[in-house]
MIGULUM-855659 format. One record per residue (C-alpha): residue number from 0; x, y, z; residue in three letters. Coordinates in nm, 2 decimals, always signed. Example, Ala and Ser with C-alpha at 12.3 -4.5 7.8 and 13.67 -1.06 7.14 Angstrom:
residues 2
[pt 0, [+1.23, -0.45, +0.78], ALA]
[pt 1, [+1.37, -0.11, +0.71], SER]
END
This chain:
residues 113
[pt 0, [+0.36, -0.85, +0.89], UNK]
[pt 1, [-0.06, -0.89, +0.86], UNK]
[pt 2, [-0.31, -0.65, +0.81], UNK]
[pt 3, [-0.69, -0.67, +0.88], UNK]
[pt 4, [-0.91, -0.64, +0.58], UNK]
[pt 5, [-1.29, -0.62, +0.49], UNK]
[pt 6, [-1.17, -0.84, +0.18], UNK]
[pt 7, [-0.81, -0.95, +0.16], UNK]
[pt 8, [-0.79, -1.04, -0.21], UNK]
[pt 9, [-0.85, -0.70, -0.30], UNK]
[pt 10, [-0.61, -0.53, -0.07], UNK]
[pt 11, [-0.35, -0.78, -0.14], UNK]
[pt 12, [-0.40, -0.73, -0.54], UNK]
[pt 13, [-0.37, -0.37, -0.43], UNK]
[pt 14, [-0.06, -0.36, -0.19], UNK]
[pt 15, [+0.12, -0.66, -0.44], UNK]
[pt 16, [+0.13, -0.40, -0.74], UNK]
[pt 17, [+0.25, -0.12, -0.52], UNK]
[pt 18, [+0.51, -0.32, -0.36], UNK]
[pt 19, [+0.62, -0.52, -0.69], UNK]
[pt 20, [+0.52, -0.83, -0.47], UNK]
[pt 21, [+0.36, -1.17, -0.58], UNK]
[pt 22, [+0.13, -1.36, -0.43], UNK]
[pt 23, [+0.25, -1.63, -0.21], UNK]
[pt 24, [+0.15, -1.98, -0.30], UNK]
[pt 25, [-0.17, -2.14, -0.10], UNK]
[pt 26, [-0.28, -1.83, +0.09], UNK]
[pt 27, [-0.58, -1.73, -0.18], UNK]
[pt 28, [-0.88, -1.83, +0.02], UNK]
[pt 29, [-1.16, -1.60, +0.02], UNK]
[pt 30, [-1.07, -1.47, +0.43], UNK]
[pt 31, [-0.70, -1.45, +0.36], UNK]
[pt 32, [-0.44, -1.38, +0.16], UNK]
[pt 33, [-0.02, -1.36, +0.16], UNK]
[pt 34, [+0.20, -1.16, -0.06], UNK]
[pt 35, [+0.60, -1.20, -0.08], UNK]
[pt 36, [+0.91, -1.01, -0.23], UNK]
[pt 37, [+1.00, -1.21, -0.52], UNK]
[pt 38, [+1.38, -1.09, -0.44], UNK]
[pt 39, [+1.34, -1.25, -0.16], UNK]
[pt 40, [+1.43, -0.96, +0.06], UNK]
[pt 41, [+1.14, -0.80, +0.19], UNK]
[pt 42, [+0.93, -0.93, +0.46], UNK]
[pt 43, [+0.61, -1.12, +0.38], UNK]
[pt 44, [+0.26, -0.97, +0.44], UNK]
[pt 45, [-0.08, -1.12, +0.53], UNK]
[pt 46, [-0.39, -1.02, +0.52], UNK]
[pt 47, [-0.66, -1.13, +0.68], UNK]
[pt 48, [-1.08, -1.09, +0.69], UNK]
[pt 49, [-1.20, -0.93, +1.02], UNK]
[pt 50, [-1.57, -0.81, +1.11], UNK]
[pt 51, [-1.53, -0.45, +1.16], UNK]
[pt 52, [-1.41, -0.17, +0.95], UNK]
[pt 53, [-1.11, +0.06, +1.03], UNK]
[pt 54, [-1.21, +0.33, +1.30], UNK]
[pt 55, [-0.87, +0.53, +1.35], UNK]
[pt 56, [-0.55, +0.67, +1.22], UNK]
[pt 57, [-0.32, +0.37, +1.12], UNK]
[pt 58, [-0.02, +0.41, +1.40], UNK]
[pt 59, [+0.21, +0.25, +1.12], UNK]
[pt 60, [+0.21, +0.30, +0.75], UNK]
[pt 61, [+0.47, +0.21, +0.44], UNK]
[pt 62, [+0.65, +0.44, +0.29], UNK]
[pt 63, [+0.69, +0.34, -0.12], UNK]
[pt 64, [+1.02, +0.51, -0.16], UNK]
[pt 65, [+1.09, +0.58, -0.55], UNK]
[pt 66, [+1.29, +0.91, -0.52], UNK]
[pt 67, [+1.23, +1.26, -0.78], UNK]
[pt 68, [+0.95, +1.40, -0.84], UNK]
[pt 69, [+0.89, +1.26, -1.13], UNK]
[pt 70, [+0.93, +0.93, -0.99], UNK]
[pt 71, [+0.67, +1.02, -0.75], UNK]
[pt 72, [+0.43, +1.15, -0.94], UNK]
[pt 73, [+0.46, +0.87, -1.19], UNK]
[pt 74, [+0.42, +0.61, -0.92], UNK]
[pt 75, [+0.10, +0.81, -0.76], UNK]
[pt 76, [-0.10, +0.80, -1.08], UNK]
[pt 77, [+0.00, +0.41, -1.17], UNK]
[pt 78, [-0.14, +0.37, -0.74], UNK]
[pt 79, [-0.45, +0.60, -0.80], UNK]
[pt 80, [-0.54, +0.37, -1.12], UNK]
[pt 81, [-0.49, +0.08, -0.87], UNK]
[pt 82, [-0.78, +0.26, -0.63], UNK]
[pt 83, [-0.58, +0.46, -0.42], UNK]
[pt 84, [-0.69, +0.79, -0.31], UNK]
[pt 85, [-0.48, +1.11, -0.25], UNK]
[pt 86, [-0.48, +1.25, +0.05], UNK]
[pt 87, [-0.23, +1.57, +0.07], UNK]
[pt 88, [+0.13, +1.63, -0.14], UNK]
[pt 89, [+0.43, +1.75, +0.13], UNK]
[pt 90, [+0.69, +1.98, +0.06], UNK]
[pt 91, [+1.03, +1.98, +0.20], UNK]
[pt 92, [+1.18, +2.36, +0.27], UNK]
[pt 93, [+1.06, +2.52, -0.07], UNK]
[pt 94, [+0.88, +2.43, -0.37], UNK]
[pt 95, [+1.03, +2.03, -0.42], UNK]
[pt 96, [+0.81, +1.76, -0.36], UNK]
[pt 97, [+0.85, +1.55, -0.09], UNK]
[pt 98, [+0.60, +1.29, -0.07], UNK]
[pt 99, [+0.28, +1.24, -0.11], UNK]
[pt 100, [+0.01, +1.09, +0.13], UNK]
[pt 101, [-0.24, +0.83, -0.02], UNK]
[pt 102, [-0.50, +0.57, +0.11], UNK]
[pt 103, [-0.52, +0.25, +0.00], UNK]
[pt 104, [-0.85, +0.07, -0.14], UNK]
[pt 105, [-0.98, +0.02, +0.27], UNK]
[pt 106, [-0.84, +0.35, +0.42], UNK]
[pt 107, [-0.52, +0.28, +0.50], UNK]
[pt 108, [-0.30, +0.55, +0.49], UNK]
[pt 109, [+0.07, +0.51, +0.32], UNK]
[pt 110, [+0.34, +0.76, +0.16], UNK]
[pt 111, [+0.51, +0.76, -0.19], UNK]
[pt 112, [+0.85, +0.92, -0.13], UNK]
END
């Protein structure tokens, strides 16, 4: 998977904590940047420096799925300290959270679930 980025060491120090990824050895150069799941599971992600900023709705996003409230709200404030920015909280039939909607560090938008 890649992503565009105005700088790709921070949104990759960003998106690593937030996926419990590491960086993946000899993509640190100052227009790119890799991340992997250290279990080996998960697909790898790239970012790369582009020119221009981002100018619509991502047609994609991740959903961080940590399940509970709590969970949720824990894992929103730990993101929030990382530079994300929340957007909106959802409800599901009644007063339970259901996720909330964030953007990362460059706009991106995302869920925590």
């Amino acid at each position: 998977m890649g992503c565009d980025a105005a700088d790709p060491q921070r949104l990759a120090a960003f998106w690593a904590q937030a996926l419990r990824y590491v960086p993946e050895p000899g993509y640190d150069g100052p227009d790119n940047a890799s991340l992997i799941d250290p279990a080996g599971k998960g697909p790898a992600i790239s970012f790369l420096r582009v020119p221009e900023g981002k100018t619509a709705k991502n047609r994609m996003h991740i959903d961080i799925r940590v399940g509970g409230e709590h969970l949720i709200r824990t894992r929103v404030a730990e993101l929030v300290t990382a530079g994300a920015t929340v957007v909106r909280e959802e409800s599901y039939g009644g007063d339970e959270l259901g996720h909330v909607v964030m953007l990362d560090p460059e706009g991106n938008e995302f869920c925590v679930a």
